[in-house]
N, C-alpha and C positions, 0 to 999 in steps of 0.2 A: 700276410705271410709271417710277419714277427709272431703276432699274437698266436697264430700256430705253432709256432714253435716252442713257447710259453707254456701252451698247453701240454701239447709232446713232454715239454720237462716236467712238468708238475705232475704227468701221469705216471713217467717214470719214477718220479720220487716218491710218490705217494705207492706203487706196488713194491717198490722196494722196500720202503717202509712195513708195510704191511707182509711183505716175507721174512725179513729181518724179525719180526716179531712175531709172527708162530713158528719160527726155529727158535726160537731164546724160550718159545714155552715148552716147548717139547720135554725135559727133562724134567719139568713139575707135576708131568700130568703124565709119568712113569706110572703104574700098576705096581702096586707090591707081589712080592712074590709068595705070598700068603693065601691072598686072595682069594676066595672058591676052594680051597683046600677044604676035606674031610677032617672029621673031628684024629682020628686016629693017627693021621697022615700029618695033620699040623702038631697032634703032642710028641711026634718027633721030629719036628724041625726045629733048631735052636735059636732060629729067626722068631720064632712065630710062640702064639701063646692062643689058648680057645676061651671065649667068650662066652659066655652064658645068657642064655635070653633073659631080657628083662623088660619092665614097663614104666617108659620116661614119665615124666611129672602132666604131659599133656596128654596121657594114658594111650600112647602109641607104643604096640607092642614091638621090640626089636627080638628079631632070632636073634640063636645062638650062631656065634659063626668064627674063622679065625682071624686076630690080627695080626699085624708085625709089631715086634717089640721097639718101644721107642729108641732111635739111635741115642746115643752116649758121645757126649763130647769127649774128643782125644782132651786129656791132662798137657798141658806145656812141661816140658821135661826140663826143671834149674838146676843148674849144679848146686850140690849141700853148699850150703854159706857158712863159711870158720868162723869163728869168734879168735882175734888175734891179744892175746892174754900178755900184759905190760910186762916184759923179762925185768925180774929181780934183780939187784945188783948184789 
């Protein structure tokens, strides 16, 4: 009877485990909103920029197609730094 219970725990830990962990990937493996867009349709999205087909170095043809433009780190906003100038006597 222990060693069943043992089990029971370890089942539970290990499905818990393993739900915990495809919720935490879910938001990596978001879809852009680019994606499958027509060429006309993505040169006006301001997200989004079109691609042009071309042929990698191991001569695998890639269409042309649309991406998302790479995100941009937000700047850390400093306050201006004074320079505090020695008063004259």
């Amino acid at each position: 009877m222990h060693q069943t219970t043992l089990l029971d725990s370890a089942r539970i830990t290990l499905f818990s485990s393993l739900l915990l962990a495809t919720l935490a990937w879910q938001p990596a493996n978001a879809e852009s909103a680019c994606k499958g867009l027509e060429q006309a349709t993505c040169e006006t999205n301001a997200e989004c920029r079109w691609q042009t087909g071309y042929t990698r170095k191991d001569d695998v043809q890639v269409a042309s197609h649309c991406r998302a433009l790479p995100k941009k780190k937000e700047a850390a906003i400093e306050p201006a730094k004074t320079v505090d100038s020695p008063s004259k006597p």
